[in-house]
FIMARBA-570662 format. One line per 2 residues: their letters; for each residue y negated, x, z negated of C-alpha. Coordinates in pm, 1 decimal. Example, Ala and Ser with C-alpha at 12.3 -4.5 7.8 and 13.67 -1.06 7.14 Angstrom:
2
as = 450.0,1230.0,-780.0 | 106.0,1367.0,-714.0
This chain:
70
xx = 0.0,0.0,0.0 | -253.2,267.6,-101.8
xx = -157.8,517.1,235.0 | -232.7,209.2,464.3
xx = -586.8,114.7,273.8 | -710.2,456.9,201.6
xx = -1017.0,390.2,431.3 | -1069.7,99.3,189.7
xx = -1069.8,337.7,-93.8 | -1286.4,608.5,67.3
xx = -1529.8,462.9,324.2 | -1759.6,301.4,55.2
xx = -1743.5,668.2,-125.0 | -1813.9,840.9,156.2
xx = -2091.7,596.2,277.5 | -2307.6,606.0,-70.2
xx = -2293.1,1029.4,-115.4 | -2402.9,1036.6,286.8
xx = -2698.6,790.4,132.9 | -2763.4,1029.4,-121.5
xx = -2772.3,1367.0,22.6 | -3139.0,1467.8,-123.9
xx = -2928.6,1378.8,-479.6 | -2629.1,1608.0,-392.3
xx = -2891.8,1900.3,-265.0 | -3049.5,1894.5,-632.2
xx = -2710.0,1960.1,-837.1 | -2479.5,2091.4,-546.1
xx = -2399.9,2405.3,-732.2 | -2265.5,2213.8,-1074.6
xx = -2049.8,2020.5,-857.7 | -1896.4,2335.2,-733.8
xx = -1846.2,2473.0,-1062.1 | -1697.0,2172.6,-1180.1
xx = -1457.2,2166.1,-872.0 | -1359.6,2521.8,-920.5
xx = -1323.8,2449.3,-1269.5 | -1067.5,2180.1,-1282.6
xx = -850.4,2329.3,-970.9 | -803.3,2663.6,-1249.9
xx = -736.7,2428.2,-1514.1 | -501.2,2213.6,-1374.6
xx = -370.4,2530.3,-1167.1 | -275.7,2700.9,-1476.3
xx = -157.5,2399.2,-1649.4 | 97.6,2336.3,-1345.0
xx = 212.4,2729.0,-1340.3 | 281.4,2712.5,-1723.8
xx = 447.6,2381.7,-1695.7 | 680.6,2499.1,-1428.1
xx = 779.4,2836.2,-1595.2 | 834.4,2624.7,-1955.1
xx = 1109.0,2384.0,-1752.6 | 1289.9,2644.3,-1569.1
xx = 1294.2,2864.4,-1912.7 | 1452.2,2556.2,-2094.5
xx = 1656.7,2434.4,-1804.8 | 1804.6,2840.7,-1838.3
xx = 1888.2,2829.5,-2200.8 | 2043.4,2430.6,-2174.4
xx = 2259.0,2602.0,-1970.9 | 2348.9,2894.4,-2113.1
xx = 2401.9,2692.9,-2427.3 | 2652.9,2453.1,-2215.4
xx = 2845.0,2760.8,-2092.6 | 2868.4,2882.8,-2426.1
xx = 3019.2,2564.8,-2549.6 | 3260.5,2546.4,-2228.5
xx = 3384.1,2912.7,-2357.3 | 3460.7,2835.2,-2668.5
């Protein structure tokens, strides 16, 4: 549903920054640092997360091949 409205979704966006270009000009640079901001954040965020499930997907299994030894 959302993939065949996005235009629904982004058009009106779009539409009232284009109307407001002489705001954007004024604070361009804290949007950038905002933008740059959150993509480290939620980059690092997404590395740690990874490397915390494969580290306790390793030792759930060497745990269940310990118990399958035994």
């Amino acid at each position: 549903y959302f993939i065949d409205n996005m235009g629904v979704f982004f058009v009106p966006g779009a539409i009232l920054l284009l109307n407001n270009l002489s705001l954007l000009s004024e604070i361009w640079w804290k949007l950038v640092i905002i933008i740059l901001a959150s993509f480290l954040i939620s980059f690092t965020a997404t590395y740690f997360s990874v490397r915390l499930t494969l580290y306790l997907r390793r030792r759930h299994q060497l745990r269940k091949e310990g118990k399958a030894h035994d």
